[in-house]
C-alpha positions in Angstrom: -56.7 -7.7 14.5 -59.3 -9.2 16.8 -56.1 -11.9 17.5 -53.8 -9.8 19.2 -53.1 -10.3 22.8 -51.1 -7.5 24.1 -49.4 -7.0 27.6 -49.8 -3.3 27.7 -47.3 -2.9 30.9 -44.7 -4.4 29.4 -45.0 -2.6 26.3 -44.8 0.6 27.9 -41.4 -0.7 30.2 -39.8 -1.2 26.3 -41.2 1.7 25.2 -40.1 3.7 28.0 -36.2 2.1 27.6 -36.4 2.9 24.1 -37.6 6.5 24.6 -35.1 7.1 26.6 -32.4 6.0 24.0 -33.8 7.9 21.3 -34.8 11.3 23.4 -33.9 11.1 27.1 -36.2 12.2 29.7 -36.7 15.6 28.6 -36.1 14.7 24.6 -32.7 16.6 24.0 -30.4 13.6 25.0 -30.3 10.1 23.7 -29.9 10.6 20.6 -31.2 13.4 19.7 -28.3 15.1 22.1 -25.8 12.7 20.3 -26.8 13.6 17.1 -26.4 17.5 18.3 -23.4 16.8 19.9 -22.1 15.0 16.1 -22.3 18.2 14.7 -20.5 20.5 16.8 -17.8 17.9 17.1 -17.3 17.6 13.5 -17.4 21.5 13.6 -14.8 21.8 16.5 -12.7 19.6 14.3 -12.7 21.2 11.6 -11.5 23.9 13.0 -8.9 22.3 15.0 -6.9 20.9 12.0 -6.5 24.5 10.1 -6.2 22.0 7.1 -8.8 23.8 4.2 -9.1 20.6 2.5 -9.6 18.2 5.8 -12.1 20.8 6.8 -13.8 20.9 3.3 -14.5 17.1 3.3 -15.9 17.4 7.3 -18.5 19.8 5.7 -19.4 17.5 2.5 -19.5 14.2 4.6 -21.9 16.6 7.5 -23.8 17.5 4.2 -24.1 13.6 3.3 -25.2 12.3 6.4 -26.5 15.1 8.6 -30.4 14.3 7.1 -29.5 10.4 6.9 -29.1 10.6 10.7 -31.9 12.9 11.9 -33.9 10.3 9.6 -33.0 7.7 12.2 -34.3 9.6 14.9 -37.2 10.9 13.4 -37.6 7.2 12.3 -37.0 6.1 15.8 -39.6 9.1 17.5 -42.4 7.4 14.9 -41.7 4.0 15.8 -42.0 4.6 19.7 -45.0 7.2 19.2 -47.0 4.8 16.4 -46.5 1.6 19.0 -48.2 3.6 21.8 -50.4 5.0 19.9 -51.6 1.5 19.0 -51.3 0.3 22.3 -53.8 2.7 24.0 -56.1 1.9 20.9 -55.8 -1.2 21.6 -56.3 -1.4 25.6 -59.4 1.9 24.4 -60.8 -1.4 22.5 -60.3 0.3 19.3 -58.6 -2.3 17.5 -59.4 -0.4 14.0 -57.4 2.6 15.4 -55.1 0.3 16.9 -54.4 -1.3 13.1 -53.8 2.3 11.4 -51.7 3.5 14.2 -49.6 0.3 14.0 -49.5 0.7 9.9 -47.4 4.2 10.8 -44.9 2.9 13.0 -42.2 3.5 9.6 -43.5 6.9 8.7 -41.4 10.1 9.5 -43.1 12.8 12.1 -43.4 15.0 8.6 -44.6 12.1 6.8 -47.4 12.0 9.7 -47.9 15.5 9.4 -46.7 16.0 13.2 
């Protein structure tokens, strides 16, 4: 690790952009709000097309996909949190800290016990 060379302002400018696709500002848009928003659309049609069947196979695919897509986020939240993490490590001169925070960049917030 004693070969990295890290610009630590730009990394927080992408980090920053990213954040604010996966959380917002105040971590309820992004897409964390889309992914809220998803559901109640689904929901709302659902409803809408008074079809039992229709509305039976909205619920099954929300079912399916609902955890697959809060994995992307939570995914996503790890990623962002992991490369800062090993960024202030890093700039801290702990590049041993710097290493295992970089080695959980993939690892869910539960997985991370967070």
């Amino acid at each position: 690790m004693s070969g990295w060379d890290l610009n630590p302002a730009e990394i927080n400018t992408v980090l920053q952009a990213v954040g604010e696709h996966v959380g917002g500002e105040d971590g309820t848009g992004g897409l964390v709000g889309l992914l809220d928003d998803f559901g109640t659309h689904v929901e709302e049609a659902g409803t809408a097309c008074a079809s039992g069947p229709i509305g039976m196979a909205l619920g099954e695919f929300m079912d399916e996909y609902t955890d697959k897509l809060k994995g992307m986020v939570d995914k996503s939240v790890s990623a962002v949190t992991g490369c800062s993490d090993a960024t202030m490590f890093y700039v801290n001169g702990n590049l041993e800290m710097a290493a295992e925070a970089q080695r959980g960049v993939n690892q869910s917030p539960e997985e991370l016990g967070l």
